[in-house]
N, C-alpha and C positions, 0 to 999 in steps of 0.2 A: 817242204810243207806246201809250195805254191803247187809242186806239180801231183801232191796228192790230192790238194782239190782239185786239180783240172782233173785228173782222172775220176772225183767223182762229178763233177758237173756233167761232163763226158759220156758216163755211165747212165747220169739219169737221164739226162739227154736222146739215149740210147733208146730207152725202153719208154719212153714218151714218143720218139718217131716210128715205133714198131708198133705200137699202142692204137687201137681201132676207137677206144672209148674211154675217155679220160675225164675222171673226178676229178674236181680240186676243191678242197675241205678247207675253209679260212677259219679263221679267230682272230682275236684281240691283238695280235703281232701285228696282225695285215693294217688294220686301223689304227692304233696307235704310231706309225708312221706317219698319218694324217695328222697329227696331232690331236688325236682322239684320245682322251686320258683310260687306261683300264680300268674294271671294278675292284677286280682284288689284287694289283699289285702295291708296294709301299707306294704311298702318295693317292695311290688312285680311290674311286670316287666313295667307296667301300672304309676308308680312312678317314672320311671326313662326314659321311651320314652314317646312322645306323641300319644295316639291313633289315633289322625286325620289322621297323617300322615303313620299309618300303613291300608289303605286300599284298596282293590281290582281294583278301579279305579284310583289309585297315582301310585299302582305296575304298571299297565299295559298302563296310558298314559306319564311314567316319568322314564328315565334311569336314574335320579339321584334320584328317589326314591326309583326304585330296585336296587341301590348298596346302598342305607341307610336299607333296607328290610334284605338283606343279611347280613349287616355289623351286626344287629342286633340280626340275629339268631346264628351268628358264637360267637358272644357273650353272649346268653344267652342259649337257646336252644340247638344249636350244640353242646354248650363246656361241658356238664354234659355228664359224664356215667353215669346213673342213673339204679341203679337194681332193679325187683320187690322187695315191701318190706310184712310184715306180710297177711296184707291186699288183696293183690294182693292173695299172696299163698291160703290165706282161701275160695277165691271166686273159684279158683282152684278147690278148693276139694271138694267144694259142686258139682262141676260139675263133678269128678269121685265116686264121691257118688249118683248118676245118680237124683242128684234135680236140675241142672241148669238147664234152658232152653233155656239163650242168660244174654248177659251184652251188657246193653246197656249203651254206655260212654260218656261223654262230652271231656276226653283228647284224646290227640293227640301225647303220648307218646309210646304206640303198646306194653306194659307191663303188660296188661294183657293177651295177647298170650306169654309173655316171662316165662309168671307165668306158663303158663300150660291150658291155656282156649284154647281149640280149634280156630283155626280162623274164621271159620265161626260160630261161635256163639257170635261173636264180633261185635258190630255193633258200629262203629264208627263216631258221630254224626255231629265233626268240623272235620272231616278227621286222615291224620297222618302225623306224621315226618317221618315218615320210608321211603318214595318216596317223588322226584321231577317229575313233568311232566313238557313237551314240548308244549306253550298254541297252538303253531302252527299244530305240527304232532300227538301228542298225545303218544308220547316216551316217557317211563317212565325212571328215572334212581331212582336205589338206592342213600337215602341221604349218605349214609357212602360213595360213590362216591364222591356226591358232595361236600361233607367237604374235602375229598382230595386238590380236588379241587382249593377250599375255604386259606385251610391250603398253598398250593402253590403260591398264590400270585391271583388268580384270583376274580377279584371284584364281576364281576354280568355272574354267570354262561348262559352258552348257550349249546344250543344242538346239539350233535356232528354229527346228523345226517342232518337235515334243516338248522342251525344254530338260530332258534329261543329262543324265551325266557321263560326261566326255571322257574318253581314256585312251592312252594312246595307244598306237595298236602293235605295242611289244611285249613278249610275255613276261609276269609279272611273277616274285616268288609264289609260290601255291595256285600256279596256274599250271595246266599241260601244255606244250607242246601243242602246234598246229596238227592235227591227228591225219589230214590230208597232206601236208608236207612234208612230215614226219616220213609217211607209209610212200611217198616217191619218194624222197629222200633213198630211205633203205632199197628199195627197188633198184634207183641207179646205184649204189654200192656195192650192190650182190652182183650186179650185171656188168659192171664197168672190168678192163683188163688193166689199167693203172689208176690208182688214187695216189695223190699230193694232198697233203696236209700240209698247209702253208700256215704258221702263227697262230698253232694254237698248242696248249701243253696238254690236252686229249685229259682234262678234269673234271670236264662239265658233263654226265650223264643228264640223258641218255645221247645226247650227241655223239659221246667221244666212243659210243659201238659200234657208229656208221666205219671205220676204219677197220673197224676187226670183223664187220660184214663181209668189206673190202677181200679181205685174207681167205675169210672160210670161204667165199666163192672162188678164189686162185688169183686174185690180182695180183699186183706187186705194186709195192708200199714206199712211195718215197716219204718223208718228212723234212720240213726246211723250217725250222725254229730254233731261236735262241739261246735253249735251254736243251735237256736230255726229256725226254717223254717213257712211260713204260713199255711203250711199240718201237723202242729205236731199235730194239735184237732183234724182232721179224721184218725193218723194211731191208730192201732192199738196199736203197744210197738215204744214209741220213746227211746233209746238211748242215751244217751249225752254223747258222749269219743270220744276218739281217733279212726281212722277206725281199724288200726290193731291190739290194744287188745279187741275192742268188736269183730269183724266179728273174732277172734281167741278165743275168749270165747263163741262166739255162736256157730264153727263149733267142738269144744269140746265138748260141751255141746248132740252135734247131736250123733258125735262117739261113 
């Protein structure tokens, strides 16, 4: 068994150092290492609020649903310090080891600029926690502001310039997609010659077609998650661990 994964480490290894232009596609695996809790697995945050009532159209026709919005975040999302962990570090290093090309992500935690990826090779697909925006003026504030905030007594922030209403700047249900991030997004997938999917189970449309972009342009497809995903038959080396001792065993393996 040991020395069948070495052969796949090995493998992906392989086609990562021949590799000119290299994706890495994160999810919810990558983060919850951090101790960042997921939406929809048992336990996670989806278990314990209702999703109906978290969406884009309740925030912005209901002041008593953006003080449940808020109440929510300041209890789930705000309250972690969460640090990059293994995982984070190694997607890092493939990028001063001049093979990244971008990460493109499903969270909304900005740890992998904390890790060391440049920010604009970041492409962040449901937004981030890092900012609130003003839906009126278009005023950003930092969220560590807002938790101040938040921490002080104040239910449903507003903006200290209009005084409109605040929202943080991660997409919400019945929102689209950053339609500019989205459209690079797809660009580097169509164009890249390896994509890694690191920690995500490829369910969350339209995300999870940046991968099979991946494909129809001829890349080769690794995946490193937990679970089995329905793109395990076309990659090339699937994985099954944890993200932060395979992606630390494949960028050792590079070194």
């Amino acid at each position: 068994m040991a020395h069948e994964w070495e052969k796949l480490i090995e493998r992906a290894a392989d086609l990562v150092r021949r590799g000119q232009r290299v994706v890495v596609f994160t999810g919810a695996g990558v983060s919850t290492e951090s101790g960042i809790p997921d939406f929809r697995s048992p336990g996670g945050i989806w278990s314990k609020y209702d999703p109906e009532e978290f969406t884009y159209q309740r925030f912005v026709s209901s002041a008593e649903a953006r003080k449940k919005h808020w109440q929510m975040l300041r209890d789930t999302f705000l309250s972690y310090q969460a640090e990059p962990n293994a995982a984070h570090y190694a997607i890092a290093a493939l990028d001063r080891m001049g093979k990244l090309d971008c990460v493109i992500t499903q969270n909304i935690d900005g740890l992998h600029q904390r890790a060391g990826v440049p920010p604009e090779k970041v492409f962040e697909l449901h937004g981030t926690m890092d900012w609130a925006y003003c839906l009126a003026c278009r005023q950003r504030y930092p969220m560590d502001e807002v938790k101040g905030w938040l921490a002080a007594g104040v239910e449903v922030p507003e903006c200290g310039t209009c005084g409109g209403t605040l929202k943080p700047a991660v997409v919400y249900f019945g929102e689209s997609l950053p339609s500019a991030v989205l459209a690079e997004a797809k660009e580097r997938s169509q164009n890249c010659d390896v994509f890694i999917v690191v920690g995500s189970s490829l369910v969350v449309y339209p995300a999870a077609y940046l991968p099979e972009e991946a494909l129809w342009s001829g890349a080769k497809l690794i995946i490193v998650n937990l679970t089995r995903t329905h793109l395990d038959g076309r990659a090339e080396v699937v994985l099954q661990g944890k993200a932060g001792e395979v992606m630390t065993a494949l960028v050792a393996r590079l070194g």
